[in-house]
N, C-alpha and C positions, 0 to 999 in steps of 0.2 A: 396673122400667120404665126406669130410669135408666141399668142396665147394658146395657140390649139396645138402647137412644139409642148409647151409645160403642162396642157393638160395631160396630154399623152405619156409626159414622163411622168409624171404623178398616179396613174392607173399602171403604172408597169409593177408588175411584184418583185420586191423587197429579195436580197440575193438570203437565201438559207444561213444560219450561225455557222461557221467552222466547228464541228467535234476536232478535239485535240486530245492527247494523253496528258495527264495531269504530273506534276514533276512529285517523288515519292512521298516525299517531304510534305508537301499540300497534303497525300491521301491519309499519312500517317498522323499526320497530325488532325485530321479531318475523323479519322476515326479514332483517337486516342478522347476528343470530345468529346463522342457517345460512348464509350467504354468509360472513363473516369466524370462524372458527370456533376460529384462533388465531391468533396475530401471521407468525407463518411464511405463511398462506393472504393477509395484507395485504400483505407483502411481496413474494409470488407475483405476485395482481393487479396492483400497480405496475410490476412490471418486465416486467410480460408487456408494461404499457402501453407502457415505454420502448423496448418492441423493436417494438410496432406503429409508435411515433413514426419509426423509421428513425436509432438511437441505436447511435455507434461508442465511446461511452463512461458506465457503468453504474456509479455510487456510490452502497455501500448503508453507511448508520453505524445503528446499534442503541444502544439505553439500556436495560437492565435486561430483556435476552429481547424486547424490542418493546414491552414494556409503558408506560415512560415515555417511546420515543421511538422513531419509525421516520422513516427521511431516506434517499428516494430520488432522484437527484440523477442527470440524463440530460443529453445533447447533442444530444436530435431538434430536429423542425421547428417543437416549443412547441404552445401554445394561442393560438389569436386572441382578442382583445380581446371581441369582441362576442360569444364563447361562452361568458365566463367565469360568467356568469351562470346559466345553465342547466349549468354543469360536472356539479353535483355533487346536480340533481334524477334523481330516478329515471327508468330509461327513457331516458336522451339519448347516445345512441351517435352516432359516427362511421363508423361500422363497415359499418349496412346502414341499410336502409331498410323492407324489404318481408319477410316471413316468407321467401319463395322463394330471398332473400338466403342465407339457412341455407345453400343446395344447395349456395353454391359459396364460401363463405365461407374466408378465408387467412388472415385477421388474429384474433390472439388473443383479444380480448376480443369482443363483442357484443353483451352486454345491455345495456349499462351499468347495471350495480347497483354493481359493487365500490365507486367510491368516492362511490356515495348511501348505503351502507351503513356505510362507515366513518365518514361525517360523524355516524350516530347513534349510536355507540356510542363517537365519537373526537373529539377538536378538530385540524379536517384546515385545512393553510396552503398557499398554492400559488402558487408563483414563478413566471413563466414568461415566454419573450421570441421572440419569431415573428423570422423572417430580414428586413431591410431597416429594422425598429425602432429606433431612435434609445436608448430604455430598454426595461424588462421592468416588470411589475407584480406586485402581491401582493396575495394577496386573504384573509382567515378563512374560513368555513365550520361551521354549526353544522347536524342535522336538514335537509340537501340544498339551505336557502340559504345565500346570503352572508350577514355578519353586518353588513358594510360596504362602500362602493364599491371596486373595486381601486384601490390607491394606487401610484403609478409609483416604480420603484425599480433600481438598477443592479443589475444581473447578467448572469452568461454567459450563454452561446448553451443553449436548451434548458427545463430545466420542472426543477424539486426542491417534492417534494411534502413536508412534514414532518405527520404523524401523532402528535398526544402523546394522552397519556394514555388509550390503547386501554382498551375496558371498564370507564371511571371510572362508567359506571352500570347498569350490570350486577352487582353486588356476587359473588354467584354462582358465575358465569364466573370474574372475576377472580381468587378466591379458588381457583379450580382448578387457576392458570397460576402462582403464585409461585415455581414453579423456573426461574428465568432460564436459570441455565446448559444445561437443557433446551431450550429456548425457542429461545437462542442456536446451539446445533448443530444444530438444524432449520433456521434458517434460512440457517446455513453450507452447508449441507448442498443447500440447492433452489440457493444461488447456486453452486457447485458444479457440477451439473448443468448448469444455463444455460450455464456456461461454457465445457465440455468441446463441448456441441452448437455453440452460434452463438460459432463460431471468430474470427469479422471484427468480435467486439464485446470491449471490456475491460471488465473486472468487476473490483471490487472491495467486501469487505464486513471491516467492522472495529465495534470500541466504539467506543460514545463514548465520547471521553478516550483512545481507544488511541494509541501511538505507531506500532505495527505493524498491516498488516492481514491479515485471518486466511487472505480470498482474493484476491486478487490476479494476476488473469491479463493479458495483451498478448493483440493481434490476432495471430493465425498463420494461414498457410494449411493446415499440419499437426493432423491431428487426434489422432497421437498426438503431438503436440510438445505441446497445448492437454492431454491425457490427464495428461501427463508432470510439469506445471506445476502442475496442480492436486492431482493426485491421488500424485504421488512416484514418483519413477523405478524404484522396489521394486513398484510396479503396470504402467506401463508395460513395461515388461522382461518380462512373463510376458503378455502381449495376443498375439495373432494375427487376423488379420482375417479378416472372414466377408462373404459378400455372398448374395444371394439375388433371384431377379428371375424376377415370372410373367405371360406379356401372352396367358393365354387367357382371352378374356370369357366363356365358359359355364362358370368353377371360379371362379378370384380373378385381381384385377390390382394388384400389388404390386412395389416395389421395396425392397429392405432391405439394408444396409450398418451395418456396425459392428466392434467387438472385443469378442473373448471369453477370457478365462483360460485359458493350458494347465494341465499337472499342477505346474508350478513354483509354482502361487500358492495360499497355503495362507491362510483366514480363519476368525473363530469364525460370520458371518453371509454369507449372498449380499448385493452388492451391484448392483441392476439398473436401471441409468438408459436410461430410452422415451422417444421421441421420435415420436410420429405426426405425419406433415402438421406438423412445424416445435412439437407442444404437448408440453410436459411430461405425461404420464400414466402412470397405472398400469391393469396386466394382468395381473391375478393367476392368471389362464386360461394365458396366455404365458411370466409364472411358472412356475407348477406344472409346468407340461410341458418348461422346461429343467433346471428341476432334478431331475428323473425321466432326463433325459439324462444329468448330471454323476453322481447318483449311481448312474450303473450303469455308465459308464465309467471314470470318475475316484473310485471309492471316498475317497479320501484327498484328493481334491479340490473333495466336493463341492458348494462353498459360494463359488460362482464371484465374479468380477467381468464383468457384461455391462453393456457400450454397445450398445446396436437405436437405428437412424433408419430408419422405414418410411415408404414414400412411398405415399398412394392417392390414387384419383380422388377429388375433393373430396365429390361426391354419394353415395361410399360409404360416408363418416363421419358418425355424427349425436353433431354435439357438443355437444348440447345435453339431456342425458339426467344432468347430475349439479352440483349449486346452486356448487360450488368449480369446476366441470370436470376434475377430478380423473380421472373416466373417460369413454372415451368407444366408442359401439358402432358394430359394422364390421361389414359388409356380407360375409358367407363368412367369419366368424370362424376358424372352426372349419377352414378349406380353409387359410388359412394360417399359423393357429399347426402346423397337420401340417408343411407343408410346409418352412418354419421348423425347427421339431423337427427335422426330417430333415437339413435343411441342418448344422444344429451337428452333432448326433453324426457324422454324413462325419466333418469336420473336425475331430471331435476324436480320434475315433478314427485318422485320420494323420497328427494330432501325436503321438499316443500309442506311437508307435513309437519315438520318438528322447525321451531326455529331457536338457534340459541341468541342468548344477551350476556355480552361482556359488564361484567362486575368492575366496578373499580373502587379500589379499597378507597375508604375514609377514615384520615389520623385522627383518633379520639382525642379530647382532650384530656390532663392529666388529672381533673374532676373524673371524668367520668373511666381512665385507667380505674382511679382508684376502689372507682364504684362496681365495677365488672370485677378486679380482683376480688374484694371484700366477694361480694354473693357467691366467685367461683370456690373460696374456701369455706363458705356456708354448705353451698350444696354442690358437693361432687357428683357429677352424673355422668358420667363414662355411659357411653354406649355398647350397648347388648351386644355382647360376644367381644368384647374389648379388654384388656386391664392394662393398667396403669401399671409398670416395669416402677419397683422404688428401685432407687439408686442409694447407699449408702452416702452416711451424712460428708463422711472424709474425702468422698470423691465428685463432689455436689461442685459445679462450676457456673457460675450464674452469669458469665458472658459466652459468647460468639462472633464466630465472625462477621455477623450480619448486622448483628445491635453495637450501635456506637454508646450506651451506657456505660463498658467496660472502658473508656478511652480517657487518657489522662485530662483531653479538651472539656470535657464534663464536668470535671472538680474546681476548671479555673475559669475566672472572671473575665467573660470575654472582653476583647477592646477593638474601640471602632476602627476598623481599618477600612478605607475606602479602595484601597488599591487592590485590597486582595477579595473581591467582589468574585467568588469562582462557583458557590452554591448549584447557581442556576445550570453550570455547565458540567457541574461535577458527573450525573449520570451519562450524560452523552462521552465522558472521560472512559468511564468504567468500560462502558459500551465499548468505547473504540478496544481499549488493550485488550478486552475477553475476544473482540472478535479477530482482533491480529494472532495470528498463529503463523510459527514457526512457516516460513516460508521453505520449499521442498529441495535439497541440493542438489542443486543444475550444473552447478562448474566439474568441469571433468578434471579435475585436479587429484590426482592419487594422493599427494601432501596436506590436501586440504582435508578429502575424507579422513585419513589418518587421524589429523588434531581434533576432529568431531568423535570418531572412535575414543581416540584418547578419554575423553573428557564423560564418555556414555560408560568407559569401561571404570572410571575414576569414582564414579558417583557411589555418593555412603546414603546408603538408603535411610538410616534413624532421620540424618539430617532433611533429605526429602521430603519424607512426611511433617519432619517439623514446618518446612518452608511451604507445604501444599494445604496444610490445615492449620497455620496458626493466625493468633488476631494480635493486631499492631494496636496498643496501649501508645506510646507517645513515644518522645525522646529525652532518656534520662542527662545526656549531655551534649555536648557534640557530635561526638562520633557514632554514641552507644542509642540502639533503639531498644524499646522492651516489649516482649514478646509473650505471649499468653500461647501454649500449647497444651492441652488435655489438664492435666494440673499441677503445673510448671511453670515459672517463670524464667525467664532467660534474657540477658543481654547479647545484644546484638551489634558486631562492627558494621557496622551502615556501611564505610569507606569499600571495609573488604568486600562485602556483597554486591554493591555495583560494582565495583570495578571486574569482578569476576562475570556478573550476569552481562555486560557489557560485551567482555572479549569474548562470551561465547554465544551470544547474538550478533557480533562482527561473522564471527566464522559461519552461523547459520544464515546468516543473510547474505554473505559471501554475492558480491556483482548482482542483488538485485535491492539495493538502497533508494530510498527518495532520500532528496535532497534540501538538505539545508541553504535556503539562500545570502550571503552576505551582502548588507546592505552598500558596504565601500570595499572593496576589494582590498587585501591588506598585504604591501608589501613582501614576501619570504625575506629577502636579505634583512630589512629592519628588525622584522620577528627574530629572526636567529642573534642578530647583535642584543639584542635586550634581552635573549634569556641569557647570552654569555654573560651581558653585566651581570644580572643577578647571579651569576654565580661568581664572580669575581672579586677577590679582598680588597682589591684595589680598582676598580674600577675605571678612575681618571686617569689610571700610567698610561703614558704613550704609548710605552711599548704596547700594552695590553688592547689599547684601541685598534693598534694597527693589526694585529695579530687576529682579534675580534672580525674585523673587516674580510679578511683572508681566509677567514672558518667561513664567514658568514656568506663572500663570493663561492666558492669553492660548491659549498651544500647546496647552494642555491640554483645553481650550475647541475648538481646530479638529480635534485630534483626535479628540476624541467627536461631532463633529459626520462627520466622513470614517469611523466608525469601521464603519458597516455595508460601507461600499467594502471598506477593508483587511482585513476579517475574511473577504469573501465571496472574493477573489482572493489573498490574502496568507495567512490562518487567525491572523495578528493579532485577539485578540478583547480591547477595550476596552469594560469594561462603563458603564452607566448613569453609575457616580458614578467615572466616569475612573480605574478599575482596571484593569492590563495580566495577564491569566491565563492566556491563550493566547499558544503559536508557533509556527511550522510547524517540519516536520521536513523539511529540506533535501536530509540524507543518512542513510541510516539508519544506526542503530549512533552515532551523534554528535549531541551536547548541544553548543551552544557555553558561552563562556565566558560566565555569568553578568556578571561584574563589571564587560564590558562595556555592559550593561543599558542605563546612564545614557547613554553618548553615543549607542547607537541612538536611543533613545527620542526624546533632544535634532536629530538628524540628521530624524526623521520629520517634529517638528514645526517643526524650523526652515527646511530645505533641498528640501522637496519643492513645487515647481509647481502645485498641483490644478487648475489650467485648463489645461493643456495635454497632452493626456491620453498622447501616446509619451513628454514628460520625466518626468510621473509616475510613468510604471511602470519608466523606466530607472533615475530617482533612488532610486525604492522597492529594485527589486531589487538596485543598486550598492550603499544602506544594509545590506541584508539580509547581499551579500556579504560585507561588510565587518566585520558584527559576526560572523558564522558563522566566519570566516575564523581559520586554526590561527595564531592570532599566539603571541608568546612568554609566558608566564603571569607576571601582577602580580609575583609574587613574586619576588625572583631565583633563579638557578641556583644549588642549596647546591653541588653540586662545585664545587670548584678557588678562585679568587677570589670568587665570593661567598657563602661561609661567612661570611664577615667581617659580613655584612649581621645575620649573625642572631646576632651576639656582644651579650651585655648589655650595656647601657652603665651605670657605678656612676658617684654623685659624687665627686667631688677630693675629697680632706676638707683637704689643704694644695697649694700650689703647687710642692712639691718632685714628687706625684705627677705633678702635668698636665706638669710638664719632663718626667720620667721615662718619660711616656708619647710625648710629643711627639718624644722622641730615638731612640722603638722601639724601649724594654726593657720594655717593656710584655709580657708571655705570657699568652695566651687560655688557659687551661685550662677542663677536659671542660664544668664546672658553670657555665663563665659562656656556655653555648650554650643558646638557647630552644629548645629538645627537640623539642617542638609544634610550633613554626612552621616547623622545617624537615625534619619528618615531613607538615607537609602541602603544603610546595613540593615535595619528592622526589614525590608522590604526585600533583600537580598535574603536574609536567615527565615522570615516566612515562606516565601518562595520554596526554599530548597525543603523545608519541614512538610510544607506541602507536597512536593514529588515526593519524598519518602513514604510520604502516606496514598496517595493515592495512582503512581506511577511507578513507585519499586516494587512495592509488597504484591500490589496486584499483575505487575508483570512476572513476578517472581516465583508465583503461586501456578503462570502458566507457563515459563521458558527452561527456571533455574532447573541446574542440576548441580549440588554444594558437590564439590573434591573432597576425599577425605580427611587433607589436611587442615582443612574448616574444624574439623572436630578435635583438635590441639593445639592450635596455634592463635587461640582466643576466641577466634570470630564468633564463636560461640561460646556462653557462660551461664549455664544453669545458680539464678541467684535461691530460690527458695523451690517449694516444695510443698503443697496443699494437704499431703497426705502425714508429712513431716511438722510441718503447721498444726497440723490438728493434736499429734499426740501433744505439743510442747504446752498447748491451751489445755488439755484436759490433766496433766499435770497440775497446771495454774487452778 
């Protein structure tokens, strides 16, 4: 009876799940997963934001793939005050208003979910400062509220979002994304894109802690100039342009413009950057169907590089069909990936007729120099419709700035130096400085433009031209470099030339610095006591010590109090307990001198204004100059006379030796040289002969602009004169 009781309950059906509402927090969080899906998709949403904001300058810094830290840092129009509060709940757009908004919608974002989502999966910060504002504010964010009032704080013109700790609860997730360097080249990669499309905006995306950044573009009006920059001129160079354009409303109405790879460009993957209506997206339809073109045209090519910007009527797009917007659906799909299709193969098929081959020169050798000149003065044969311009004998210049012939390194005997191994990088050197340009001024600082003004309206033009077309021969001494322009010789104050191209790449790079990283964080208060010793007669007085100490508390004290200022426009970063670990990087390719540490330091906290906000920033960057600036290294020069410096000194042991020496019969021999110490001045004064040669002159030729008091006050020194030179020979 008992068993046929349990059968019974065993065939009875199972009671239904309870449905329950789920608490907001689960949905929010439940959706904030599919909306941020890896740190590349947070970074995506923020920058789409800063191009809705109407932003001509885009800073992106990463920590560990996105994971420990995302910082997007724009120059739009900011956030107002009285929105800060609903920023970052769900739902609170700027964008539209009404569903019907969709039809005609331009601006990138729309839901607002991105950053009510990353506030639950992230701890999101956010700067920001509206035009006519006196200051900017900063506010936390945790779960779509504030966590506290916005607190007023100094910053540039614009909005920097910082994002830490993406996926700190999500265990999961996070545990899925531990490849940074993965992480990292995705989101190289989308900023990339951005950049090559919105030409009239500058991008930039690096680590944290990098000295270099990885992208790095200027506004151009060129889209393969923008191609070029990012992507390497071994891509650019194999592009060809396509356009395509259909204005009948019973098929599609489309306009399309882009580059496509001829047969010269050879890859292991396609790369294909889309652009709809101004969005990043993928079309994997549009896909498929050009590379079904490439490979049955271009066999051996068929693994293209494609740029597409399609343009349609806004109510053909529904962009709201995917939780990233990643994709989105068109209206006649299918009418113009055909038409599309058809357009490339035309076009590749009549490139496919001509194919070019890159040349690449081969150094002769100095046999065979010799051989090609001899036969070129044998037989001149200029080409038909051509002549040969003589130049008269007095104005005849046989160097340039391209041929290292002219350069004093030529005439001397080279010596092995193992340390200073730079050859192989030297072109990548050059590269970088030509391609760094003046980054675009973002800070809404009226004081700021001013001393940029200043310095544009100051420029003596003889001198410009000297500094934009001369050729750098060597260094006549310390200071002085020698200068070759037209047929001229001239010395040059090296000191004075950095320290001026220095303060006025301060002011032009004004709050958008990379960063110098220190390897030990150095004290302020110690730094400020050691530059007071060295200036002090006496050093060891008590009193002096104490006094010392009291300068040294005191500055060190108003530094950390200024310390969010100089970090946010300077990259000065002084931590909590008055430690200096950050510096900016002024020029790239160059560290200054360390050792000058103490008196910058002593200069920030003794000599700078903070009420007066154009002496501030002039004194700040004239400091900055100054320490940056190629001065001559602590040590002295071991050639020639100051060997002497690095001879041991032994004691007397009788006073017949201190006569003996005093009469200079004294002989330094090999063993009484500190080997050391002037293996690390030769290494310290090559060094620095180095940046002068390949990190000043070439920065200088694209940044300087010489003051007119350059043309009296030495910096410049016309030594001779080619055309002077010649009558004094023909005399002779």
């Amino acid at each position: 009876m008992e068993m046929e009781i349990e059968a019974e309950e065993e065939q009875a059906p199972m009671e239904p799940p309870k449905i329950h509402r789920l608490d907001d927090s689960v949905v929010n969080r439940i959706a904030a997963g599919e909306v941020i899906q890896r740190p590349v998709s947070a970074v995506k949403e923020l920058v789409e934001n800063s191009l809705d904001a109407c932003s001509s300058s885009i800073n992106v810094v990463v920590k560990d793939g996105g994971l420990k830290l995302i910082q997007v840092s724009d120059d739009g129009h900011g956030i107002r005050y009285e929105d800060l509060p609903i920023l970052c709940e769900r739902h609170t757009t700027s964008k539209l208003s009404t569903f019907e908004d969709l039809q005609s919608i331009k601006s990138m974002g729309f839901r607002g979910e991105a950053l009510a989502s990353m506030t639950y999966v992230a701890h999101v910060t956010v700067t920001t400062i509206t035009k006519g504002q006196l200051h900017g504010y900063r506010v936390s964010y945790k779960d779509g509220v504030m966590e506290h009032e916005p607190k007023a704080c100094a910053t540039v013109k614009g909005t920097q979002i910082m994002v830490e700790n993406l996926f700190y609860n999500m265990t999961a997730r996070r545990k899925t994304l531990q490849n940074s360097a993965d992480d990292y080249s995705k989101i190289v990669d989308v900023l990339s894109r951005f950049a090559i499309h919105h030409m009239n905006v500058s991008f930039s995306c690096r680590k944290h802690g990098a000295a270099r950044a990885d992208v790095n573009s200027v506004a151009t009006i060129s889209r393969i100039d923008a191609i070029r920059s990012v992507y390497g001129v071994s891509v650019a160079r194999c592009l060809m342009k396509v356009e395509a354009l259909d204005k009948d409303p019973s098929s599609s109405v489309f306009q399309m413009e882009g580059f496509i790879s001829n047969s010269n460009y050879v890859a292991k993957k396609i790369t294909m950057v889309l652009f709809i209506n101004d969005r990043l997206v993928d079309c994997t339809a549009l896909k498929r169907a050009l590379e079904i073109v490439y490979a049955a045209t271009l066999p051996k090519a068929s693994k293209p590089f494609i740029y597409m910007a399609i343009i349609l009527p806004p109510e053909h797009v529904d962009v709201n069909v995917h939780p990233t917007k990643r994709e989105v659906s068109l209206l006649n799909q299918e009418i113009i990936i055909e038409k599309i299709q058809s357009v490339v193969e035309s076009r590749l098929r009549s490139s496919n007729e001509t194919q070019t081959f890159q040349e690449q020169a081969v150094k002769p050798t100095p046999s065979c120099q010799m051989v090609s000149s001899n036969d070129s003065n044998r037989n001149p044969s200029p080409s038909a419709g051509s002549k040969l311009q003589k130049v008269p004998v007095h104005k005849m210049v046989r160097t340039d700035s391209s041929d290292p012939a002219g350069r004093l390194h030529v005439y001397l005997q080279p010596e092995s130096c193992g340390h200073l191994e730079r050859n192989t990088s030297l072109t990548a050197i050059r590269s970088s400085v030509r391609q760094r340009r003046n980054p675009k001024e973002t800070a809404d600082l009226t004081s700021l433009q001013e001393l940029i003004d200043e310095i544009d309206r100051n420029c003596h033009s003889g001198l410009l031209d000297i500094v934009r077309h001369c050729t750098y021969i060597g260094m006549a001494d310390d200071v002085f470099a020698l200068l070759q322009h037209d047929t001229h010789l001239y010395l040059a104050n090296v000191v004075n030339l950095s320290k001026e191209l220095m303060y006025q790449q301060v002011l032009r790079r004004f709050a958008h610095f990379n960063a110098i990283q220190i390897s030990e964080p150095a004290p302020v208060k110690e730094l400020i006591v050691l530059a007071l010793k060295e200036g002090n007669l006496d050093p060891e007085c008590s009193e002096n010590v104490e006094l010392n100490e009291k300068i040294a508390e005191m500055n060190m004290e108003l530094l950390k109090q200024k310390a969010d200022m100089i970090e946010e426009y300077f990259c000065i970063h002084i931590d909590k307990d008055g430690n200096l670990s950050r510096l900016p990087v002024i020029l790239d390719q160059y560290t200054p001198d360390m050792d000058r540490v103490p008196e910058f330091v002593l200069c920030l906290g003794n000599d700078v204004d903070w009420e007066e906000e154009k002496k501030c920033l002039q004194v700040i960057s004239a400091a900055l100059g100054n320490f940056y600036a190629m001065h001559p290294p602590m040590l002295p020069n071991p050639s020639g006379d100051g060997l002497q410096f690095y001879q041991k000194r032994k004691p007397f042991r009788n006073p017949e030796e201190r006569l003996s020496c005093s009469t200079g019969d004294d002989v330094m021999t090999e063993n009484e040289i500190e080997h050391e110490l002037v293996a690390e001045a030769e290494t310290a004064w090559a060094q620095r002969e180095w940046s002068i040669q390949h990190v000043l002159f070439p920065s200088m030729r694209l940044f300087f602009k010489p003051p007119n008091s350059m043309a009296t006050n030495g910096t410049f020194v016309r030594v001779a004169s080619l055309e002077k030179l010649y009558r004094i020979f023909e005399r002779c």
